[in-house]
ROZALUM-616258 format. One line per 3 residues: number of its first residue (from 1); their letters; for each residue x, y, z of C-alpha. Coordinates in steps of 0.05 Angstrom, whole numbers. Example, Ala and Ser with C-alpha at 12.3 -4.5 7.8 and 13.67 -1.06 7.14 Angstrom:
BEGIN
1 = AS = 246 -90 156; 273 -21 143
! end
This chain:
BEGIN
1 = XXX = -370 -827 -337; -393 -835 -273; -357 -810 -211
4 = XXX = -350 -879 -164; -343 -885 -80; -292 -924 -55
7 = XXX = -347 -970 -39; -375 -980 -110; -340 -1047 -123
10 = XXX = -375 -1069 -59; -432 -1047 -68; -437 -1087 -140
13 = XXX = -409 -1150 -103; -471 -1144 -56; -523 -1148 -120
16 = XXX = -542 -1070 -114; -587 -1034 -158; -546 -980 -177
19 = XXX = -568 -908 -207; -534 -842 -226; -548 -791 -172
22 = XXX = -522 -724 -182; -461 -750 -227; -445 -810 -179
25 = XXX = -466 -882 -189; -501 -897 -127; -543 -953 -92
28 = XXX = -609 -947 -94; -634 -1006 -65; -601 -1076 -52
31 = XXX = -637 -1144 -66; -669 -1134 -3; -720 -1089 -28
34 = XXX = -725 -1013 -7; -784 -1028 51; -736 -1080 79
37 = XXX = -689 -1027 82; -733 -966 107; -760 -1016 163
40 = XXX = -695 -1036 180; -673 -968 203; -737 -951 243
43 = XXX = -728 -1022 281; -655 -1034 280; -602 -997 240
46 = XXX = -588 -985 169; -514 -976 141; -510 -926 76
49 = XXX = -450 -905 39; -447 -824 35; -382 -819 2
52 = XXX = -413 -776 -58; -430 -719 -13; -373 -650 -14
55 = XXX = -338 -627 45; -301 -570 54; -243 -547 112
58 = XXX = -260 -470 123; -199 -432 163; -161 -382 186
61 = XXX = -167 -317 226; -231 -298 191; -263 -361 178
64 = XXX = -326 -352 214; -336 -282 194; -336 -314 128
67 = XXX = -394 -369 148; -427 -323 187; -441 -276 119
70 = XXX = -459 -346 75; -496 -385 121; -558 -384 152
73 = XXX = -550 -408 215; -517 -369 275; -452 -406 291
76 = XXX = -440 -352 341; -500 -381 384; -485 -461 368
79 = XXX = -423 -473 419; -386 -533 399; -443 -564 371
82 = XXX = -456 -575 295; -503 -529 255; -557 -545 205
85 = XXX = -565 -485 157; -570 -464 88; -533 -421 42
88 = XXX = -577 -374 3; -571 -336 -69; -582 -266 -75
91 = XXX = -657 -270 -89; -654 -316 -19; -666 -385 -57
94 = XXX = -634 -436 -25; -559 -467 -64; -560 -515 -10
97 = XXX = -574 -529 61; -503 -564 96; -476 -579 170
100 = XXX = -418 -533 196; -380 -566 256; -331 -515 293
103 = XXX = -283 -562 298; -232 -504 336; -216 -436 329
106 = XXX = -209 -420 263; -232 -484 234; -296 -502 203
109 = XXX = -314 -568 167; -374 -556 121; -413 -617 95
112 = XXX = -454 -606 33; -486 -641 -27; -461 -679 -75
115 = XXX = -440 -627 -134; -446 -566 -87; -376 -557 -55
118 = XXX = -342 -519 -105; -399 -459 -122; -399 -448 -33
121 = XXX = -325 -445 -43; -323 -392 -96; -377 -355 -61
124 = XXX = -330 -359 6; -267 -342 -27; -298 -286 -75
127 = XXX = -333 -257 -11; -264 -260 32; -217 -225 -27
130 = XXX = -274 -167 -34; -270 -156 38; -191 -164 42
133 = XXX = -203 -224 94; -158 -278 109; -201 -346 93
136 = XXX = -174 -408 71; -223 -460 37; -199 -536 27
139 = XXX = -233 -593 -17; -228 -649 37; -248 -703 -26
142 = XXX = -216 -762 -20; -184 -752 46; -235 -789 79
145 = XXX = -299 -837 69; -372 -822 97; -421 -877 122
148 = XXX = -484 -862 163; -503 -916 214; -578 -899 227
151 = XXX = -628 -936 278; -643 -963 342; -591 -1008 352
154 = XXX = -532 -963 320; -507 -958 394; -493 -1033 406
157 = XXX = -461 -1041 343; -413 -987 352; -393 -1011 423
160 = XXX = -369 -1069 393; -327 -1020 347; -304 -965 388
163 = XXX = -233 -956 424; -271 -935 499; -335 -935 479
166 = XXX = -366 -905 538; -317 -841 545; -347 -837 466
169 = XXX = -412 -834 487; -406 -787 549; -438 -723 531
172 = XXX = -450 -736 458; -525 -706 461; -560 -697 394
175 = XXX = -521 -661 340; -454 -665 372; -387 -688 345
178 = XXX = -320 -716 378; -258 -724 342; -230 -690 281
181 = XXX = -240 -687 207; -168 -683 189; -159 -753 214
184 = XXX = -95 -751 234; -109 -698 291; -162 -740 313
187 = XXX = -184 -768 390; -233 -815 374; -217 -876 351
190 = XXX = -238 -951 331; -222 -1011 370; -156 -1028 321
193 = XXX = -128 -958 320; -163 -926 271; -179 -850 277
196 = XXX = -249 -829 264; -301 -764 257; -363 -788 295
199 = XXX = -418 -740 293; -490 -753 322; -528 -729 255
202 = XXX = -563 -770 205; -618 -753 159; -661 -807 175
205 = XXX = -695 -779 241; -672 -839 272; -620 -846 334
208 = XXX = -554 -854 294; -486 -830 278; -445 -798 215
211 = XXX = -388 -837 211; -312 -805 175; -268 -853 164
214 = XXX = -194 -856 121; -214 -872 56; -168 -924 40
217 = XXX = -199 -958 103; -268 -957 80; -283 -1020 51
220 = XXX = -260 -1058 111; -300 -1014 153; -363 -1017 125
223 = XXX = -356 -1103 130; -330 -1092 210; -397 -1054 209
226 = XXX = -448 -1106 179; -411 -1164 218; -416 -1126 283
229 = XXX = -486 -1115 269; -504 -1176 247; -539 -1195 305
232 = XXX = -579 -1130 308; -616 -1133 241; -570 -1084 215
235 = XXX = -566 -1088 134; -553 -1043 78; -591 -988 51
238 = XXX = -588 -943 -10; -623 -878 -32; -692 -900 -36
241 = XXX = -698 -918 36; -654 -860 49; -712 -816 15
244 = XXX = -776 -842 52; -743 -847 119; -714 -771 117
247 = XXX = -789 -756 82; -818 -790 144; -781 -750 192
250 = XXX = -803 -676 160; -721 -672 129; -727 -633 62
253 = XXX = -681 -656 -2; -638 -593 -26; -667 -569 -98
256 = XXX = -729 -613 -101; -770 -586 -24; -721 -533 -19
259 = XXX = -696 -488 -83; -683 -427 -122; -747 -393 -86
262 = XXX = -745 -352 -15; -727 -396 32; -792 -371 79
265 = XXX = -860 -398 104; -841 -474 108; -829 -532 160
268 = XXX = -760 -511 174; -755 -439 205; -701 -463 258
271 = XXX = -654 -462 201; -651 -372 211; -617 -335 254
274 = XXX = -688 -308 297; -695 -300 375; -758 -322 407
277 = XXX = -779 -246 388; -772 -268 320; -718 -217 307
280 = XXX = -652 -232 271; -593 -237 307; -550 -233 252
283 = XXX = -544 -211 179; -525 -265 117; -525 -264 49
286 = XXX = -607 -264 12; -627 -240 76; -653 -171 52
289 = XXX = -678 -214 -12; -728 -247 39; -749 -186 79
292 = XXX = -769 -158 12; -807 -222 -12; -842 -231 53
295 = XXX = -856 -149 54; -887 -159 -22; -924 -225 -2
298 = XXX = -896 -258 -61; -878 -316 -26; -900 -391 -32
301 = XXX = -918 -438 23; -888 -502 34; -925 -557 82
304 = XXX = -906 -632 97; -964 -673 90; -991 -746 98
307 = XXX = -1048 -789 63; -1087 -842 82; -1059 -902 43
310 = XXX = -985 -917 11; -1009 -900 -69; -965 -835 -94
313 = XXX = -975 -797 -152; -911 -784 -190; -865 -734 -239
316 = XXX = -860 -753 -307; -793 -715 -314; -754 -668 -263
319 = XXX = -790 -608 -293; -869 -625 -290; -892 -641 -215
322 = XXX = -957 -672 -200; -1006 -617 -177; -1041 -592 -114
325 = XXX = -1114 -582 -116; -1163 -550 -48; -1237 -551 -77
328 = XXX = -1220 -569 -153; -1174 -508 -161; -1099 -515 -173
331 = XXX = -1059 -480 -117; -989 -513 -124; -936 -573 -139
334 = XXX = -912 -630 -99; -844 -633 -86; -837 -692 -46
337 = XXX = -884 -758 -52; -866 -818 -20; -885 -884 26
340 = XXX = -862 -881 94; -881 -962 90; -861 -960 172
343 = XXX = -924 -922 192; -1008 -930 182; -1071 -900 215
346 = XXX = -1098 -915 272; -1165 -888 296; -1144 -837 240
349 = XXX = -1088 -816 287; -1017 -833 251; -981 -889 286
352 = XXX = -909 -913 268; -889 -996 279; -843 -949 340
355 = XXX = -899 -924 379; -901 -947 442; -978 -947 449
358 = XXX = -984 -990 370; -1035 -1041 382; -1022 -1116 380
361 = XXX = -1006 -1146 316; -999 -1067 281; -975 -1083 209
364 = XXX = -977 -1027 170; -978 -1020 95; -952 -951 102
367 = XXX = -979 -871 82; -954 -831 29; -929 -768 51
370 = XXX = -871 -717 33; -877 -641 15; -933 -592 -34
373 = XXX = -913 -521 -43; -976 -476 -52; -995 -405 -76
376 = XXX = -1028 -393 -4; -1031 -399 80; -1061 -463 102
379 = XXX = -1093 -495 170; -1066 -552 194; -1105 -608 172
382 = XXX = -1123 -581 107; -1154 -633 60; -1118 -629 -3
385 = XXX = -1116 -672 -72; -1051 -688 -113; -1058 -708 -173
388 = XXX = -1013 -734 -240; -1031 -758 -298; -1050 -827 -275
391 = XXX = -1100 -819 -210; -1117 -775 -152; -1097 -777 -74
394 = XXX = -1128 -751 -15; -1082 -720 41; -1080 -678 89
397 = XXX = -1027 -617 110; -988 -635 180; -932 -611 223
400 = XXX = -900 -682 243; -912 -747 203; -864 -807 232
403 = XXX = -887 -808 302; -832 -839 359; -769 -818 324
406 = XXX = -709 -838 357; -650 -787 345; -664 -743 404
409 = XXX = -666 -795 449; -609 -815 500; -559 -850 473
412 = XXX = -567 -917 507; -639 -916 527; -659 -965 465
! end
């Protein structure tokens, strides 16, 4: 059977189209349609339930000894700010890339993927009772419910919400947090009492926030939400949008872009612990196993990349991907093909239904883009084909797709 958020009943009421994703029976699209929904959260705001992703509560005197073997990213270096990593096998593939807040000393919240909490707390708690260090790891399920609020107008819906919405948003930049995960210790709260987590994350490249809120509260939440934004556009969205919109914004999908290979030579690089020199500033787990593949040059290349009309090719089954072709000869997979139905060409430069500069009456019909993972180095701009069974694309290789993405911009400004 199964497993079910505390928003599935909802979700039915509202007509969804519901799929099983990783074990969970999820959304993926409401009678809306997904492009509804993808353009919704590039011109207004999108509401998705994320209660199916793990979280973990990592503490104690030698709890970020312990993250700083597992993870990827330096949390000596991030402040107070959260982290976007990865944990890493011993041959350096990837088990799953997560978000570490430091919420105090001592205490680490660690949001993963659905169906990955409990292997990155066996790895923690194997690693801390090798090195006779005191770590203590918590399965935070069911303490709390998730819901991402992602778009343009996610600020002026939650000021309707928020208890002092302005001392919320002072000095919240970009991939900050206020409040507390335990929700009972928590600062932040909404307008009728309730205590919230309210991080400035989202994995849609859009201005938005991560929203952790008592479970049992959930339901009634997510309907303040859509009434408050009512006004705004704001609707909601399930896992397709979810997937073009984070595709669109050069996000990877753990174990489909990013996987049991070395976790080198792709779009994502910010994820290690390098200087500007390019030198490590820290040792972690599968980090020899990637000095050794990148010393041996057996190492694959992964590069985002965008075509020239909306037609994908796709994967019969999770095991055969469509291929990658420069000049007629096979040189990889695609890991990633999708729409991004919010953006077109324009002058053959790539223009989203955001850019400022968008001529009059812009409509686009959108560009398939997403991820290929080749056997070689290639230029930016590379022509390549991907092709399935059915037909035959034309792309090109690219280091940004969705142009005018919101989430770095000040909160307040759109």
């Amino acid at each position: 059977m199964l497993h079910q958020t505390a928003l599935h009943a909802t979700h039915e009421a509202l007509g969804a189209t519901l799929v099983d994703f990783g074990g969970w029976d999820m959304p993926l699209w409401y009678p809306t349609g997904a492009v509804k929904e993808h353009l919704a959260v590039i011109q207004h705001a999108g509401l998705f339930d994320i209660g199916h992703m793990a979280g973990l509560m990592v503490s104690g005197p030698d709890a970020l000894e312990a993250l700083q073997w597992a993870f990827t990213k330096d949390l000596s270096l991030s402040g107070p700010r959260a982290a976007y990593g990865a944990f890493l096998d011993a041959s350096g593939g990837v088990v799953d890339d997560a978000i570490v807040y430091p919420l105090s000393e001592g205490r680490y919240f660690v949001v993963l993927n659905v169906g990955k909490g409990e292997r990155i707390a066996e790895s923690l708690s194997a690693w801390a009772a090798s090195e006779g260090k005191s770590v203590t790891i918590r399965d935070l399920a069911g303490t709390y419910g998730k819901l991402d609020l992602q778009g343009p107008a996610t600020v002026r819906v939650m000021t309707k919400l928020l208890k002092d919405p302005e001392a919320v948003f002072d000095k919240l930049p970009y991939f900050s947090f206020k409040g507390d995960i335990e929700l009972a210790n928590s600062d932040i709260f909404l307008a009728d009492g309730t205590p919230i987590f309210l991080s400035r994350t989202g994995y849609t490249g859009e201005q938005g926030f991560e929203i952790f809120v008592p479970y049992d509260k959930i339901v009634d939440i997510w309907n303040r939400i859509l009434e408050a934004g009512k006004d705004e556009g704001v609707i909601p969205c399930g896992l397709a949008a979810r997937d073009s919109v984070r595709a669109g914004a050069v996000l990877p999908l753990s174990q489909q872009d990013i996987g049991p290979w070395a976790f080198v030579n792709n779009p994502w690089p910010f994820t290690l612990p390098k200087d500007e020199n390019g030198n490590w500033t820290k040792n972690f787990f599968g980090r020899s196993a990637l000095e050794e593949a990148l010393a041996s040059g057996n190492v694959t290349y992964t590069y985002a990349y965008c075509g020239f009309d909306p037609r994908k090719v796709t994967s019969p089954d999770h095991d055969t991907h469509p291929q990658v072709l420069l000049d007629g000869e096979v040189i990889g997979d695609v890991l990633t093909c999708v729409a991004d139905v919010s953006i077109g060409r324009v002058d053959g430069v790539i223009t989203s239904v955001a850019s400022p500069e968008k001529p009059e009456g812009f409509a686009p019909k959108g560009l398939v883009c997403g991820f290929v993972r080749v056997n070689r180095p290639l230029e930016n701009g590379t022509k390549l084909t991907l092709a399935d069974p059915r037909r035959k694309i034309q792309v090109e290789t690219v280091t940004d797709i969705r142009p005018a993405r919101t989430a770095r911009k000040k909160l307040g400004s759109l």
